[in-house]
C-alpha positions in Angstrom: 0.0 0.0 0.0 1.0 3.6 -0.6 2.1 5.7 2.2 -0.3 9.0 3.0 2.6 11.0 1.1 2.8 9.1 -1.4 -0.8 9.0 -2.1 -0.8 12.8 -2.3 1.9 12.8 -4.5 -0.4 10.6 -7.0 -3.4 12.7 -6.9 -1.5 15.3 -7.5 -0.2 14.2 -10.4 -3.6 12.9 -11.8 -4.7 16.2 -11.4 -2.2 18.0 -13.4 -2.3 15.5 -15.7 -6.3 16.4 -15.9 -5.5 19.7 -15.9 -2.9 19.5 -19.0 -5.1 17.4 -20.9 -8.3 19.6 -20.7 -6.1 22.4 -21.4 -5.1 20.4 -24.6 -8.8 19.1 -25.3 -10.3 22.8 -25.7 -7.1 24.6 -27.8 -7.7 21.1 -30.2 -11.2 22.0 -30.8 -11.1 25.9 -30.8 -8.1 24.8 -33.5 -10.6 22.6 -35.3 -13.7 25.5 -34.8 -11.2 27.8 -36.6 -10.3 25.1 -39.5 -14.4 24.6 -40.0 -15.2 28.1 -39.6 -12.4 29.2 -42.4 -14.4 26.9 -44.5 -17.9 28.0 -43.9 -17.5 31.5 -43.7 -18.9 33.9 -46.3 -15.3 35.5 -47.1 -15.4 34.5 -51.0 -17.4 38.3 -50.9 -14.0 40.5 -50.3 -10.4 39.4 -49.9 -10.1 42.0 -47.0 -11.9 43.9 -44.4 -11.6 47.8 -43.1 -12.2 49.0 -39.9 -11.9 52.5 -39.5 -13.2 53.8 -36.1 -13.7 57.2 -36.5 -15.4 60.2 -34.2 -15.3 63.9 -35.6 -13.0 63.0 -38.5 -15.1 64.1 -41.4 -11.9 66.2 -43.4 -10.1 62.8 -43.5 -13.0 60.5 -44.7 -12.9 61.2 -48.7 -9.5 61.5 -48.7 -8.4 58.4 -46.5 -11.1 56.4 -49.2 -9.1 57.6 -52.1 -5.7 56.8 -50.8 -7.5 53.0 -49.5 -9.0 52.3 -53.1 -5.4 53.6 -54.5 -3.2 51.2 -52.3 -6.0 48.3 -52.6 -6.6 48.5 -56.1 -7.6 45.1 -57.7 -8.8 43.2 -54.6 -12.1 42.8 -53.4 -12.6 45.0 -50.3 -15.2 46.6 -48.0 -14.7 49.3 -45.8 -16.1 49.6 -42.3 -16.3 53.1 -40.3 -17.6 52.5 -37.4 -18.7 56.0 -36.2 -19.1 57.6 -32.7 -18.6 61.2 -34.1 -21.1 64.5 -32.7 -20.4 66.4 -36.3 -21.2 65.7 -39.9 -18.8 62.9 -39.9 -22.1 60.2 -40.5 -23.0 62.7 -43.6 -19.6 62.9 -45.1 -19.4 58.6 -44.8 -23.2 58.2 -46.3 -22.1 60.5 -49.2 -18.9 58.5 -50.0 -20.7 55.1 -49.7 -22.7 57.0 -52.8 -20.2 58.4 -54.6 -17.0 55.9 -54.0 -18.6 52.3 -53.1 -18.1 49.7 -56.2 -18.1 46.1 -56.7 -14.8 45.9 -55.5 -14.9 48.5 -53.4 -17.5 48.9 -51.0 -17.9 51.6 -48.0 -20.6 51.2 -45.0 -21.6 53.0 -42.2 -22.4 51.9 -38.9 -23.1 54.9 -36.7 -23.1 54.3 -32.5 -25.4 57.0 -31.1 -24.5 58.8 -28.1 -24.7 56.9 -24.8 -24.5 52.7 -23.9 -24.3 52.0 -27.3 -20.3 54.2 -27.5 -19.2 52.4 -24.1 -15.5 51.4 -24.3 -14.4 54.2 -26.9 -12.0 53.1 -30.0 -11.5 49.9 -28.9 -15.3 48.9 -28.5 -15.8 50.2 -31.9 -13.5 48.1 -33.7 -14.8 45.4 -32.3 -18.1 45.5 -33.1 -16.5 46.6 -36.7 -15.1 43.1 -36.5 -18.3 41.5 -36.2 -19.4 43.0 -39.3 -16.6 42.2 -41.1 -17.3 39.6 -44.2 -13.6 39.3 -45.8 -10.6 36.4 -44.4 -8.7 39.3 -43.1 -9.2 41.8 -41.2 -7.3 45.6 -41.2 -7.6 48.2 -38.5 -6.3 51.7 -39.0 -7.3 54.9 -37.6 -8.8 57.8 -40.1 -6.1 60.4 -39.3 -3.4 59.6 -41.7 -1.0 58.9 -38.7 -1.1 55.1 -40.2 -0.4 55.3 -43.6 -3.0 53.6 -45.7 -0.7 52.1 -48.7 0.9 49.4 -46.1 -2.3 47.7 -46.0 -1.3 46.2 -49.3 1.8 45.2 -47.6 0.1 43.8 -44.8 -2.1 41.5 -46.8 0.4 40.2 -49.5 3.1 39.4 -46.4 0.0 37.5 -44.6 -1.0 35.5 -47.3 2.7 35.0 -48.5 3.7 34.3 -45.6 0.7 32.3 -43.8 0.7 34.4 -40.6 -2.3 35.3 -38.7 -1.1 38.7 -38.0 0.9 41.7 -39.1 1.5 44.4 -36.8 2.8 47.8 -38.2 5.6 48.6 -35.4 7.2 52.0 -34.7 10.0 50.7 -32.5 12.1 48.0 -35.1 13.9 49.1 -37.4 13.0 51.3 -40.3 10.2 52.8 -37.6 9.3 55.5 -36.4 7.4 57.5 -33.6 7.8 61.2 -34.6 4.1 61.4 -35.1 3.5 61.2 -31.2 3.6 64.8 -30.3 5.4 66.3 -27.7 8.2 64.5 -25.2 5.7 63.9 -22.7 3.5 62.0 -25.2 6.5 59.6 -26.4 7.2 58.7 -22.5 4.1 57.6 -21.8 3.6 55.4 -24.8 7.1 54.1 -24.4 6.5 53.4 -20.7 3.1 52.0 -21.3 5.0 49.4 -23.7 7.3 48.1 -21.8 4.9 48.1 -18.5 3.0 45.6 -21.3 6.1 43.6 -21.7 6.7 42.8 -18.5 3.3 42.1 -17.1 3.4 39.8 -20.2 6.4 38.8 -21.2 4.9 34.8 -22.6 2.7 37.1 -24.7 4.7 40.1 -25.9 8.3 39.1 -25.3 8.5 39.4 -29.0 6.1 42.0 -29.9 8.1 45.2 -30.7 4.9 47.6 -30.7 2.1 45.6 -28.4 0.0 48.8 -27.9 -0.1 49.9 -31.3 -3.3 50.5 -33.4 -2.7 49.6 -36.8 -2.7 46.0 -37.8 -4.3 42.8 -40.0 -5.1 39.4 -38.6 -6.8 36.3 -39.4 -10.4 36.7 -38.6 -10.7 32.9 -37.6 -8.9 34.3 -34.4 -11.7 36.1 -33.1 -13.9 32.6 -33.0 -15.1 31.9 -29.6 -13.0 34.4 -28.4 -14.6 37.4 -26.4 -13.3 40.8 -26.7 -13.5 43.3 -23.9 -11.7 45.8 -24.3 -11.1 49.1 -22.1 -9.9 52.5 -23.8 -8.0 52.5 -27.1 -5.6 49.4 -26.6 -7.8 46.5 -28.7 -4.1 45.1 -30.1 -3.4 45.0 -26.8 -6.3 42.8 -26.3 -6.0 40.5 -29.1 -2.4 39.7 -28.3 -3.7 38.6 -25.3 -6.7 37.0 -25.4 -6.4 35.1 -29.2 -4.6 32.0 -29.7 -2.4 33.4 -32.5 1.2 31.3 -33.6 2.9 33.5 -36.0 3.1 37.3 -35.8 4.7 39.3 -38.2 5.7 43.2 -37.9 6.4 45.6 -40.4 8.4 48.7 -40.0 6.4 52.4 -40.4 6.8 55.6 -39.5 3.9 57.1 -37.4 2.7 60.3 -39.2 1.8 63.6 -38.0 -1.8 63.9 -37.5 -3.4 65.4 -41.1 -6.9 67.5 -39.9 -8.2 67.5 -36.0 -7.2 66.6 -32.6 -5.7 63.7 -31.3 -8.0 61.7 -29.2 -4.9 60.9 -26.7 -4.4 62.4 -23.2 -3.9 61.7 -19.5 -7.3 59.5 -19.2 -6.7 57.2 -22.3 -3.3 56.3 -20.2 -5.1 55.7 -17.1 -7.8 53.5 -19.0 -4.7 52.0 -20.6 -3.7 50.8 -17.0 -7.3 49.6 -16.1 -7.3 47.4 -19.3 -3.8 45.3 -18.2 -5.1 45.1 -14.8 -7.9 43.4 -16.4 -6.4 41.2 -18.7 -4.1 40.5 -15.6 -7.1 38.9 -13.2 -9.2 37.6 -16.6 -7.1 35.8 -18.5 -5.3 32.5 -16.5 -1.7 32.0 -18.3 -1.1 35.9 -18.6 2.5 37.0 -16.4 2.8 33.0 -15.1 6.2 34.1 -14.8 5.7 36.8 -12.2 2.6 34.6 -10.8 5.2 32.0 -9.9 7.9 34.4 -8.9 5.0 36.0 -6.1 4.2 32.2 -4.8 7.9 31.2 -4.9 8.5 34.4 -2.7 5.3 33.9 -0.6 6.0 30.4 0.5 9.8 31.8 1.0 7.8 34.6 3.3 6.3 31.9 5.3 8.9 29.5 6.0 10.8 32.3 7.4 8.1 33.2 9.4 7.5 29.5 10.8 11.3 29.4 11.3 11.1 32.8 13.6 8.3 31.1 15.5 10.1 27.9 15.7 13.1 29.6 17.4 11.6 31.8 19.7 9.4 28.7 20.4 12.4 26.9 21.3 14.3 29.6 23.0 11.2 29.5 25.5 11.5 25.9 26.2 14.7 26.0 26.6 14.4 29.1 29.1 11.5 27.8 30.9 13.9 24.0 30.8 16.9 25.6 32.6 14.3 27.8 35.0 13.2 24.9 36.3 16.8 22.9 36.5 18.4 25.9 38.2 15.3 25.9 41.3 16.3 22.5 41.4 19.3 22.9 42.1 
């Protein structure tokens, strides 16, 4: 028969082993939901999908459609805005979808009114962009001309060529650039943020150059049975996270200078960027394992210590009390 400790030691190994194999179980069939999805999905319609979240950015809309049908010539492609603006932005889109849209080419609206429906912000919006989305891949690129709309052809030849199931523009490899981020105080905090990202975690982004960036392609399949909840403006953030992607590859681009408006970024955006880790921190099990393990490591450290301190004083009273009593012997 097995002694006590022994026995212990075996359920605890069946239960890892139950563990493991659960773990292995579900990633084989969201694998296999992707494989079936890829097949039934309607994505024979466009060869690529563009989500544009935009609010107040109606001197950018005709020309950032000209510059997309431009780059994107020859594929099939539909363009997403999804809107949250308080202006004529809504008008300017519904005019273009008129004047622009083609078989090969075809712009839609979908307008968020004030209130519930805007919750989340930027990153909200291009997710519910996603769920619209008809095409194999997906593009996601802000209306400002700080992301510059020709790599999109880049990004979609490299991820087919290439069979990755995402390309991230990066400002921070080589042949980058983050000049568009105005002001020092600007460029701190988003190089900060960054590597705060990193290092909360590193089995997730160890590799990603630009983890916080808002300009990218993926494989839609990755967003099956996958849910999305975003805070603020960090939805790559999000994706990297929570997706079960293999192969990532970036592309150096420099980050422009804003064309018409105001940047959308400030103090609060940084704070929400904060919230959002500390979310993705508590939601999503195998995120920072490494620092997870470090904290146990050091807490069961912690405690042996403390049970040693007790131990000794422990003993240093018996022993105490042990010669009292010897010496009134005496």
């Amino acid at each position: 028969m097995l002694s006590e400790d022994d026995q212990s030691k075996a359920d605890n190994v069946i239960i890892v082993e139950s563990v493991q194999n659960i773990v292995a179980i579900t990633r084989k069939r969201r694998a296999q939901k992707r494989i079936e999805y890829e097949k039934e999905a309607p994505s024979t319609y466009y060869a690529l999908s563009v989500i544009v979240p935009t609010r107040n950015e109606r001197d950018n809309v005709v020309p950032l459609l000209a510059s997309l049908r431009e780059a994107l010539g020859g594929l099939s492609v539909e363009v997403i805005f999804v809107d949250d603006s308080d202006d004529d932005t809504p008008r300017v889109v519904t005019e273009a979808v008129k004047t622009m849209s083609s078989s090969l080419f075809r712009v839609q609206l979908e307008h968020r009114e004030a209130g519930d429906a805007r919750a989340g912000g930027l990153a909200t919006a291009v997710v519910y962009g996603m769920s619209k989305a008809m095409a194999t891949y997906v593009a996601v690129l802000d209306a400002d001309f700080q992301h510059p709309p020709e790599l999109l052809r880049v990004f979609y030849e490299q991820a087919v060529a290439q069979n990755v199931d995402m390309v991230i523009a990066s400002r921070y490899i080589k042949g980058g650039s983050y000049e568009g981020l105005a002001g020092i105080g600007r460029r701190s905090i988003s190089i900060g943020l960054k590597w705060l990202a990193k290092l909360l975690f590193p089995g997730h982004l160890l590799r990603i150059s630009d983890p916080l960036g808002g300009f990218f392609l993926l494989r839609r399949s990755l967003l099956v049975g996958v849910s999305l909840r975003p805070i603020g403006y960090k939805i790559l953030l999000e994706i990297l996270i929570r997706c079960q992607w293999q192969r990532v590859l970036e592309v150096p681009y420099h980050f422009q200078v804003r064309a018409h408006g105001q940047s959308k970024a400030n103090m609060r955006q940084g704070i929400l960027a904060l919230q959002h880790m500390r979310r993705l921190w508590h939601e999503v099990p195998d995120t920072g394992r490494a620092w997870k393990i470090s904290f146990l490591f050091l807490l069961n450290i912690f405690i042996i210590l403390i049970l040693a301190h007790v131990w000794r004083v422990e003993e240093t009273k018996f022993y105490c009390r042990t010669r009292k009593c010897h010496m009134s012997m005496i």
